[in-house]
TORPA-4810 file (N, C-alpha, C, O; in nm, 3 decimals):
<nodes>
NODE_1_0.085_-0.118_0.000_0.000_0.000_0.000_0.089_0.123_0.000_0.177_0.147_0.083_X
NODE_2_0.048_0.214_-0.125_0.121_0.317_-0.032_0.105_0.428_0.030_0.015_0.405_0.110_X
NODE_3_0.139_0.535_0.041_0.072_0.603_0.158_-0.024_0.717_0.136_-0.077_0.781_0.226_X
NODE_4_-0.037_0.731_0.033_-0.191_0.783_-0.025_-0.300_0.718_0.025_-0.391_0.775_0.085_X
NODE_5_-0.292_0.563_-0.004_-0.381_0.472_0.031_-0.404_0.457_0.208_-0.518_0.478_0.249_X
NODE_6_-0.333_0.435_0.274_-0.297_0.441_0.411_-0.360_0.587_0.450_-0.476_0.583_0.490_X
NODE_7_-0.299_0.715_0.444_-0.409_0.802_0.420_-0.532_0.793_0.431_-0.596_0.784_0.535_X
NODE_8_-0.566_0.794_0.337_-0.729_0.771_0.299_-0.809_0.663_0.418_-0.903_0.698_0.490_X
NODE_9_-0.768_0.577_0.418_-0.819_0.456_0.498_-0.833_0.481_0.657_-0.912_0.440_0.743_X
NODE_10_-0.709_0.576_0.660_-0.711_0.641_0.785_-0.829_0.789_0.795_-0.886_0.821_0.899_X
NODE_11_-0.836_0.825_0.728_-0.927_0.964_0.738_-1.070_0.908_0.736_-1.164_0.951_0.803_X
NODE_12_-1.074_0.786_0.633_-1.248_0.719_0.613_-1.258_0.647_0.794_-1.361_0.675_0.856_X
NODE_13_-1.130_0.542_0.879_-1.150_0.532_0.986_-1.212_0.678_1.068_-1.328_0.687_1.110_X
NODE_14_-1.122_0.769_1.079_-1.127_0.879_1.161_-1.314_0.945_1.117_-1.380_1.015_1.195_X
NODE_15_-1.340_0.921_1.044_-1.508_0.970_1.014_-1.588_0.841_1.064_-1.681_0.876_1.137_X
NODE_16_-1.585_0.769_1.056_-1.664_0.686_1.045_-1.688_0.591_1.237_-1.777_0.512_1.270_X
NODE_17_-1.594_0.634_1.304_-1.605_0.613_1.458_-1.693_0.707_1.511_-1.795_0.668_1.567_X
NODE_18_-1.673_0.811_1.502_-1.750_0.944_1.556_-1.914_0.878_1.521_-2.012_0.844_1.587_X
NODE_19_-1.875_0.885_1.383_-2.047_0.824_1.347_-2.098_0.737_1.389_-2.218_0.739_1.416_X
NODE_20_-1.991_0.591_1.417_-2.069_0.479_1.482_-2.110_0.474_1.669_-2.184_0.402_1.736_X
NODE_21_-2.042_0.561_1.695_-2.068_0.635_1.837_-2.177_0.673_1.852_-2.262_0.616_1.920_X
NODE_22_-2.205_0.840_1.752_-2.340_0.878_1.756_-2.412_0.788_1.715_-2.500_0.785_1.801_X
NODE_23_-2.445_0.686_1.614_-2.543_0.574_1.599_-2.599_0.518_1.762_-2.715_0.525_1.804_X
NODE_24_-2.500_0.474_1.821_-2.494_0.425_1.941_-2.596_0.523_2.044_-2.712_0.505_2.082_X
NODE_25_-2.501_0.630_2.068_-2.636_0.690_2.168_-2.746_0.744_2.107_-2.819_0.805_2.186_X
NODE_26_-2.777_0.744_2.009_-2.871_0.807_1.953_-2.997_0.672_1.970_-3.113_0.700_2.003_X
NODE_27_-2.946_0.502_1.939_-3.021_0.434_1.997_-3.051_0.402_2.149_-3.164_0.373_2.188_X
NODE_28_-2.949_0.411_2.223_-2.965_0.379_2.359_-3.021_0.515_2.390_-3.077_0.505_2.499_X
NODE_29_-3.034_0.664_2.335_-3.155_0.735_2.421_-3.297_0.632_2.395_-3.359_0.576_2.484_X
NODE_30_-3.331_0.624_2.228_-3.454_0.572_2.249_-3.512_0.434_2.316_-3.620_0.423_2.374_X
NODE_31_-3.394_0.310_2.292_-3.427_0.219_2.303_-3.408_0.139_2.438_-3.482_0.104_2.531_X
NODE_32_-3.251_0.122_2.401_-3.135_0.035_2.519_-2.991_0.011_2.466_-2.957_0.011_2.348_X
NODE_33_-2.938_-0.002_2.542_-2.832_0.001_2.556_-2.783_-0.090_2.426_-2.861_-0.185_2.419_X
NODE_34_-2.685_-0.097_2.321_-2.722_-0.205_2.198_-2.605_-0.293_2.240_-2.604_-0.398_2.176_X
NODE_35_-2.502_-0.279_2.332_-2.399_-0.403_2.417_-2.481_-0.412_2.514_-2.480_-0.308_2.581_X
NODE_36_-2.555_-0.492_2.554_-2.582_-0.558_2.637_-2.507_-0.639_2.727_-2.510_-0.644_2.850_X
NODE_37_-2.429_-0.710_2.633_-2.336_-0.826_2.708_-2.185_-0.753_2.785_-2.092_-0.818_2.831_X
NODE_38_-2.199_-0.591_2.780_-2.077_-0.542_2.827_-2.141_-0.470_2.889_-2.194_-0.385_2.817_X
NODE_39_-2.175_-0.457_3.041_-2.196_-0.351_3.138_-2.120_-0.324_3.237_-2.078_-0.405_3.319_X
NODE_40_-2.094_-0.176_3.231_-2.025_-0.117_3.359_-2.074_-0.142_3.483_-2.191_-0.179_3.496_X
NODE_41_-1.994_-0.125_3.589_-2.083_-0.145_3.696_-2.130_-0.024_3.772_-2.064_0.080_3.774_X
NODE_42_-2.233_-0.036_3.827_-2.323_0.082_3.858_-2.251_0.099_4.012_-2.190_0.008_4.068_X
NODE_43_-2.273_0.237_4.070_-2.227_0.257_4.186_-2.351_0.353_4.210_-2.346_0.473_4.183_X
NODE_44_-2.448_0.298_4.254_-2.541_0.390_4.332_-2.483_0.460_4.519_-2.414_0.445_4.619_X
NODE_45_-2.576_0.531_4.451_-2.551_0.616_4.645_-2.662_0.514_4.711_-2.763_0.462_4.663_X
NODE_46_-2.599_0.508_4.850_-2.684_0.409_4.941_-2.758_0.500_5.036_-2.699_0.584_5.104_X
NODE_47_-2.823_0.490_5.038_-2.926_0.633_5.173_-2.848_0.567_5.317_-2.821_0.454_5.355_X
NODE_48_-2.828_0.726_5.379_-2.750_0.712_5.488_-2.866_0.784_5.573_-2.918_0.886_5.528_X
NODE_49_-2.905_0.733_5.692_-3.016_0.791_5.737_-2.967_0.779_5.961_-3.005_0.706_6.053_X
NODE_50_-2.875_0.890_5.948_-2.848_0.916_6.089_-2.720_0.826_6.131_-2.691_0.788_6.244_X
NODE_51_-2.657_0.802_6.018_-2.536_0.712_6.007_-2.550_0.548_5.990_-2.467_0.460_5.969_X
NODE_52_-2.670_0.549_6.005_-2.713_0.396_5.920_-2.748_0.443_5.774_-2.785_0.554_5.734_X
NODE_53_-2.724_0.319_5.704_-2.764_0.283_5.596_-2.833_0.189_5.571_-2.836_0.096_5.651_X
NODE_54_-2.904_0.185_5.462_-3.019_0.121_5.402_-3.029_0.057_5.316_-3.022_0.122_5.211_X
NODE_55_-3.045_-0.051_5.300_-3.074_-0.144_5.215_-3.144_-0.206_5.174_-3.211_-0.267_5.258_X
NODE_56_-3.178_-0.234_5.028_-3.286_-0.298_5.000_-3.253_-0.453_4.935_-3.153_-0.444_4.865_X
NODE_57_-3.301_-0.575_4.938_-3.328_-0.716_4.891_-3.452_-0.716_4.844_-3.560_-0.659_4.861_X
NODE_58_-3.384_-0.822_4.760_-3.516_-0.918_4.703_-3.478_-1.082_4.751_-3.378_-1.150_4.731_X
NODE_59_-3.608_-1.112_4.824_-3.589_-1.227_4.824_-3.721_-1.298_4.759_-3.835_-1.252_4.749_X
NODE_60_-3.661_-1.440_4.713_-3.801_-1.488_4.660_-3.866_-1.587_4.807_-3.794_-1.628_4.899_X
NODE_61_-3.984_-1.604_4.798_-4.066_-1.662_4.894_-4.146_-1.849_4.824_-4.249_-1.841_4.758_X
NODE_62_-4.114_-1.921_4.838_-4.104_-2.069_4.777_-4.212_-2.179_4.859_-4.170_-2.261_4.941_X
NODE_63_-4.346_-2.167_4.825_-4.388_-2.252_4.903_-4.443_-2.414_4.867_-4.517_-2.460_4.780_X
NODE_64_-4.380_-2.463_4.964_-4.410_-2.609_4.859_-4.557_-2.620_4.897_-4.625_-2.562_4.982_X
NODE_65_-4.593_-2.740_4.781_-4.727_-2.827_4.754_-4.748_-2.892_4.917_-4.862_-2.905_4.963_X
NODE_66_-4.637_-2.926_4.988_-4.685_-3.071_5.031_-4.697_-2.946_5.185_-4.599_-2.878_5.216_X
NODE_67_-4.826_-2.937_5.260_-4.867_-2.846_5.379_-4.799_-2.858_5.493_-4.832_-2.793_5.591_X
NODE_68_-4.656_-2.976_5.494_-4.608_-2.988_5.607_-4.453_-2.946_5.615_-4.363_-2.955_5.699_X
NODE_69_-4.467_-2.889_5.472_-4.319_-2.836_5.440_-4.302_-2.700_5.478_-4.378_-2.625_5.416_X
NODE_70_-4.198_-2.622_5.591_-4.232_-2.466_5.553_-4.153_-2.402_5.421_-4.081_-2.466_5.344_X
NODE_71_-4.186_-2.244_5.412_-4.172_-2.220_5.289_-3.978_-2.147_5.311_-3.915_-2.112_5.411_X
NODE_72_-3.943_-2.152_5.158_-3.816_-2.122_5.162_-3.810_-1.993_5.079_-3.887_-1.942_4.998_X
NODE_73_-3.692_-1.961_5.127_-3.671_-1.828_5.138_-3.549_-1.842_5.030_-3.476_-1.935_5.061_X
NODE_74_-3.511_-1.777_4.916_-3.427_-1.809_4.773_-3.366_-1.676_4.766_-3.433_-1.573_4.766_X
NODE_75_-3.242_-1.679_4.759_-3.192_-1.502_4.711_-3.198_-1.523_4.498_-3.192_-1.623_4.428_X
NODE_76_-3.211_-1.382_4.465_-3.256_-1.436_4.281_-3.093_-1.501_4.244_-3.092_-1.561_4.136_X
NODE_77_-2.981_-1.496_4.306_-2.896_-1.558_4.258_-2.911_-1.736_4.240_-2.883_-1.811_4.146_X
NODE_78_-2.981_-1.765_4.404_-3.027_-1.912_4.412_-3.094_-1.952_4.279_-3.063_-2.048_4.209_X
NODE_79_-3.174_-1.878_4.262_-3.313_-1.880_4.189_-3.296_-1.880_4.046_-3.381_-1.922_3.966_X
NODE_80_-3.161_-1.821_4.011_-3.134_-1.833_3.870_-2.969_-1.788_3.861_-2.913_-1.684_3.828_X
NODE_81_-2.921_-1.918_3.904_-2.792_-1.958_3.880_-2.710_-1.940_3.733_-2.591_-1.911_3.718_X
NODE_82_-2.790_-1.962_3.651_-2.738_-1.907_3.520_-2.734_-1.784_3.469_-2.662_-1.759_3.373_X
NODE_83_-2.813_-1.687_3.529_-2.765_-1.541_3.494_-2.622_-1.467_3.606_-2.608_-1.447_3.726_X
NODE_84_-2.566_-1.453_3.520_-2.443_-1.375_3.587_-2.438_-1.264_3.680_-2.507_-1.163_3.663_X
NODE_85_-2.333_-1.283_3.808_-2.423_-1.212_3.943_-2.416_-1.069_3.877_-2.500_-0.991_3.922_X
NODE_86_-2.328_-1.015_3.773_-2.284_-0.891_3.722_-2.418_-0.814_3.676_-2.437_-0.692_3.687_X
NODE_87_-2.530_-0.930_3.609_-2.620_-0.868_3.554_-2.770_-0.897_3.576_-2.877_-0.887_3.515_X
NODE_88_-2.707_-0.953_3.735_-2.836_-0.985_3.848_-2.942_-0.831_3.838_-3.037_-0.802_3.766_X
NODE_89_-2.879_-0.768_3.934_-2.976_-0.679_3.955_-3.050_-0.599_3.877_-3.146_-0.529_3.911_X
NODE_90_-2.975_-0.620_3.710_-3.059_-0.577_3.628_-3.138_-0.604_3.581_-3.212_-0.542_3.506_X
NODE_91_-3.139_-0.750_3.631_-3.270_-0.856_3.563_-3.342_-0.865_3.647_-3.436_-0.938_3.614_X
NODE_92_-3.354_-0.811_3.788_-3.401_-0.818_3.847_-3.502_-0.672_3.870_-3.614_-0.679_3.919_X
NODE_93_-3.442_-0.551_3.826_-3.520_-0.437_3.804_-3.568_-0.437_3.671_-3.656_-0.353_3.658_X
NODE_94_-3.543_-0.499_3.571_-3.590_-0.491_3.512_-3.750_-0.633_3.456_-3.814_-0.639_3.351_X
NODE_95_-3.754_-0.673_3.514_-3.831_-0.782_3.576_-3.933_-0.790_3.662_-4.050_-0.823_3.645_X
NODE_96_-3.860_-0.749_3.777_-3.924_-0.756_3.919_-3.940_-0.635_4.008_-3.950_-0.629_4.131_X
NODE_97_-3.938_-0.527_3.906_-3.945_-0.426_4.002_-4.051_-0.381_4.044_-4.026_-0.302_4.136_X
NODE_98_-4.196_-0.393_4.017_-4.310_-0.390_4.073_-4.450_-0.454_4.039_-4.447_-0.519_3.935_X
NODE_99_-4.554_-0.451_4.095_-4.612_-0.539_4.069_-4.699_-0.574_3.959_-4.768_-0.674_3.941_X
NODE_100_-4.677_-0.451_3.875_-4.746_-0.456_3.766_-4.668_-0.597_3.649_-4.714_-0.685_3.576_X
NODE_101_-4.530_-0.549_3.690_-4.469_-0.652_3.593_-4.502_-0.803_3.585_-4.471_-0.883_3.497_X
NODE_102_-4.589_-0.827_3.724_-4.610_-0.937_3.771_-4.719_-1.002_3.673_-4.712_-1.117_3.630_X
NODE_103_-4.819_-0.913_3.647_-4.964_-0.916_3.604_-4.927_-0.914_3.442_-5.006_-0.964_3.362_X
NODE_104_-4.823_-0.865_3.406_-4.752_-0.834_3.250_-4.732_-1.006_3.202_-4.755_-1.038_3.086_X
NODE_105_-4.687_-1.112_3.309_-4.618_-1.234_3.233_-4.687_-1.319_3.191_-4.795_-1.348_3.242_X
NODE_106_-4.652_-1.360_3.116_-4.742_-1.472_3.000_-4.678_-1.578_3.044_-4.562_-1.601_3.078_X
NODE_107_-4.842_-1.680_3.031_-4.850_-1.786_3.115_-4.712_-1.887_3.079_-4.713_-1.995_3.139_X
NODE_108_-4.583_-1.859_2.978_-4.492_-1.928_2.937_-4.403_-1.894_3.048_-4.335_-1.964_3.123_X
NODE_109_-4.428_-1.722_3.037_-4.330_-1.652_3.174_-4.327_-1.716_3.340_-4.238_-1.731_3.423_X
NODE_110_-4.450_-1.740_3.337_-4.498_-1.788_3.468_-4.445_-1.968_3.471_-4.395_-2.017_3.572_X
NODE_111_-4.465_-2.032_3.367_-4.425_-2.131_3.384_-4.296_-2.184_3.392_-4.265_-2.290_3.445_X
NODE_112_-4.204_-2.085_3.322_-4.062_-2.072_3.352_-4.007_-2.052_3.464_-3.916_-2.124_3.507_X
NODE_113_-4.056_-1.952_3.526_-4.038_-1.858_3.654_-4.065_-1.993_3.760_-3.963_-2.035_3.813_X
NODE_114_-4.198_-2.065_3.798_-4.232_-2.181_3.884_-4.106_-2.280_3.866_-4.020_-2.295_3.953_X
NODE_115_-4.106_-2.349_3.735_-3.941_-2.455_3.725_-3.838_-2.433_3.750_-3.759_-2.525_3.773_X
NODE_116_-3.792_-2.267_3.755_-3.663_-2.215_3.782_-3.729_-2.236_3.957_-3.647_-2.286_4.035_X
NODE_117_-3.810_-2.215_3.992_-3.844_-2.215_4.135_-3.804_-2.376_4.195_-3.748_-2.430_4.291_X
NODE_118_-3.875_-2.409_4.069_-3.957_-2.582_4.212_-3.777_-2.620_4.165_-3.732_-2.695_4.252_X
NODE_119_-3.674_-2.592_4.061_-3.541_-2.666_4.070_-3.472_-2.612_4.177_-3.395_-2.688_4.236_X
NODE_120_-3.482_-2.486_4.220_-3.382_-2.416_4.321_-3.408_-2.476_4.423_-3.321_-2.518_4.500_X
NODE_121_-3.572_-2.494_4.447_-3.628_-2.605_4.599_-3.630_-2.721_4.607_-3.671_-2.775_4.709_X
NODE_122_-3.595_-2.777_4.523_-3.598_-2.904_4.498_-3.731_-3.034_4.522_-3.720_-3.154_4.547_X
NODE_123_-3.842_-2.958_4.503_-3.957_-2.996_4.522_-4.059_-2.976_4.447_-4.018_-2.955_4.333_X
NODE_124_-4.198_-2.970_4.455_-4.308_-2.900_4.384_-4.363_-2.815_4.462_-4.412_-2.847_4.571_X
NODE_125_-4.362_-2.685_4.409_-4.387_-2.547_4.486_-4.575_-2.498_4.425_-4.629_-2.512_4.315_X
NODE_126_-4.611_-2.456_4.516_-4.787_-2.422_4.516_-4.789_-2.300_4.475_-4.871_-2.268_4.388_X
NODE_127_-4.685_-2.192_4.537_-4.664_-2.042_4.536_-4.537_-2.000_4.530_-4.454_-2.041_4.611_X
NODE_128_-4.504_-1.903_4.421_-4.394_-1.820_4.449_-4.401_-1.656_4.437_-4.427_-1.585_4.340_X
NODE_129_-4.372_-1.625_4.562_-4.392_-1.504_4.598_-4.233_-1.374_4.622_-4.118_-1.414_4.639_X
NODE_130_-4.259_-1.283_4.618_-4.138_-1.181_4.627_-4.147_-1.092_4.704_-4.209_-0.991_4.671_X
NODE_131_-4.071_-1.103_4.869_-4.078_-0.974_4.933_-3.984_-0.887_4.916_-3.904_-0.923_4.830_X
NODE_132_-3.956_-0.770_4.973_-3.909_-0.644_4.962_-3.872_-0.657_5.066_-3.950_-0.716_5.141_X
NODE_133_-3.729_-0.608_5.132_-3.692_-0.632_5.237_-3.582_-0.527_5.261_-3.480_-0.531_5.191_X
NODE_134_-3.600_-0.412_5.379_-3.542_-0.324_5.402_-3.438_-0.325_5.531_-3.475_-0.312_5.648_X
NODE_135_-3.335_-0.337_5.499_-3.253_-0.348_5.580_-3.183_-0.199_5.672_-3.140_-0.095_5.623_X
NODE_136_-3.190_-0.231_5.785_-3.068_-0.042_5.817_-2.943_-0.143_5.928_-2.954_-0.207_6.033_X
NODE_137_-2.849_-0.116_5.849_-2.738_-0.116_5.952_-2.679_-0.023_5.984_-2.685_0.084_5.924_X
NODE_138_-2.594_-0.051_6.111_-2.446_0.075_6.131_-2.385_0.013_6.191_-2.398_-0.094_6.251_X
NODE_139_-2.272_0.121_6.167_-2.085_0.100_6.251_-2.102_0.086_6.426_-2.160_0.149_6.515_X
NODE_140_-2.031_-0.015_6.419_-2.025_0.018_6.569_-1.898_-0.143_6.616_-1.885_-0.266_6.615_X
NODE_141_-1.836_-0.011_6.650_-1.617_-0.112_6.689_-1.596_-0.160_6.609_-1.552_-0.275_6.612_X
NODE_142_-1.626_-0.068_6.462_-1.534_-0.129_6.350_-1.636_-0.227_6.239_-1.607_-0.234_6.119_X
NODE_143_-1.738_-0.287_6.289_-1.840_-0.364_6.236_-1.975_-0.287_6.206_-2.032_-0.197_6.267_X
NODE_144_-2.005_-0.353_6.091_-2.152_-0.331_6.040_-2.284_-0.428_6.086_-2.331_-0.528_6.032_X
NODE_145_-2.312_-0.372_6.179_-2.431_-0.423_6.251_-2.604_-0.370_6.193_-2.662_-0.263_6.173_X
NODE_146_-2.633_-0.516_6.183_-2.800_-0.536_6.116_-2.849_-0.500_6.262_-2.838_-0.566_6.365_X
NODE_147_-2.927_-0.332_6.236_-3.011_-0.272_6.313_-3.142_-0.303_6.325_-3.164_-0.361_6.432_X
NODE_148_-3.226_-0.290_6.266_-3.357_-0.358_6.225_-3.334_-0.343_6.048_-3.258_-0.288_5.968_X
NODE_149_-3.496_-0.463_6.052_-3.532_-0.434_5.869_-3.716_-0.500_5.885_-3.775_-0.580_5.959_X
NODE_150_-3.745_-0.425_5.787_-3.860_-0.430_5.750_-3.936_-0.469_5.575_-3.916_-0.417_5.465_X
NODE_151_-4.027_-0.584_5.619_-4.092_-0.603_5.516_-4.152_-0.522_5.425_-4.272_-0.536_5.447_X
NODE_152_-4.134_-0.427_5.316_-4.185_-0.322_5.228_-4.272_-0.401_5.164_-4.384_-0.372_5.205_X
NODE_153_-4.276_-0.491_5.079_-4.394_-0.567_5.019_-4.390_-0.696_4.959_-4.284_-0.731_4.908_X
NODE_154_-4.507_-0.786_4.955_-4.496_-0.901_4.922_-4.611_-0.907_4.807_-4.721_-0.850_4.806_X
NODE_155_-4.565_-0.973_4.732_-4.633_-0.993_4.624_-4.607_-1.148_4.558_-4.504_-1.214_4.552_X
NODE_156_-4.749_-1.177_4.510_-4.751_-1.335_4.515_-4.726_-1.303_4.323_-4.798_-1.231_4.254_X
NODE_157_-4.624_-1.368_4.284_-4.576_-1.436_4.123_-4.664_-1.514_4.082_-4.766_-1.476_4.024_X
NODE_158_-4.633_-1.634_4.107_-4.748_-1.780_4.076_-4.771_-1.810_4.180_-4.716_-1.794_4.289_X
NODE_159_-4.891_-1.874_4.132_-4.931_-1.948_4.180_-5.021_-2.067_4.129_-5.125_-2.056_4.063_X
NODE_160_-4.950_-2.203_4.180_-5.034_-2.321_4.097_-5.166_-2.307_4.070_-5.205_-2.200_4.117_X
NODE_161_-5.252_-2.369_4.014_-5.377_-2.371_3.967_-5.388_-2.525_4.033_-5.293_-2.603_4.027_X
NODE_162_-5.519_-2.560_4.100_-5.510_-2.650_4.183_-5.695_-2.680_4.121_-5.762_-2.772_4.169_X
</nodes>
């Protein structure tokens, strides 16, 4: 090649990044993000409330079929071992973040959601439910001590048809 050519190839590179950039946010304003499979990690602020902090969980709520079993308690990592913990919580807000989404899933959704359940419990489950769970800890000699926490809300997912 020679360097006319090199040139050129270089100036058509140098235009053509800028552009595939703007392509980029110009979809992720309207749509989403178009790498999916590459996310940064988020650093939210945690509410500090009198030198505790606050926290929020999801746990899932697992109740078996058989009335003499009690019910189990699943973190969504238990619950779905195959999504990566990196891009847990996004599947999880984007999913499970309130209860409308609940009422949104199609009965394929729901039936997925129960098998990913009854495999994590290793049983046949009647109900699967999702509480909200608010945690406040604080410092005290160096350690982070669970102050109280409170149930914010429960909401029932499936439930078998009996």
């Amino acid at each position: 090649m020679n360097k006319k050519t090199i040139r050129k190839l270089f100036i058509g590179v140098m235009i053509f990044l800028p552009l595939q950039y703007a392509m980029v946010g110009i979809v992720g304003f309207y749509d989403a993000e178009p790498w999916p499979a590459f996310v940064f990690p988020g650093f939210k602020s945690v509410p500090v409330i009198e030198g505790s902090f606050e926290t929020e969980q999801k746990v899932f709520v697992l109740v078996p079929e058989d009335d003499q079993s009690d019910s189990l308690k699943k973190s969504p990592a238990e619950l779905f071992p195959e999504i990566p913990v990196s891009q847990l919580s996004g599947f999880m807000r984007q999913n499970f973040s309130d209860e409308t989404d609940f009422t949104l899933l199609s009965p394929e959704g729901k039936n997925w959601l129960l098998k990913s359940a009854e495999l994590a419990a290793d049983t046949d489950l009647m109900e699967v439910s999702l509480i909200t769970v608010y945690e406040y800890r604080r410092f005290e000699n160096g350690e982070m001590i669970l102050d109280s926490s409170s149930v914010e809300q429960v909401q029932t997912i499936v439930m078998e048809e009996m």
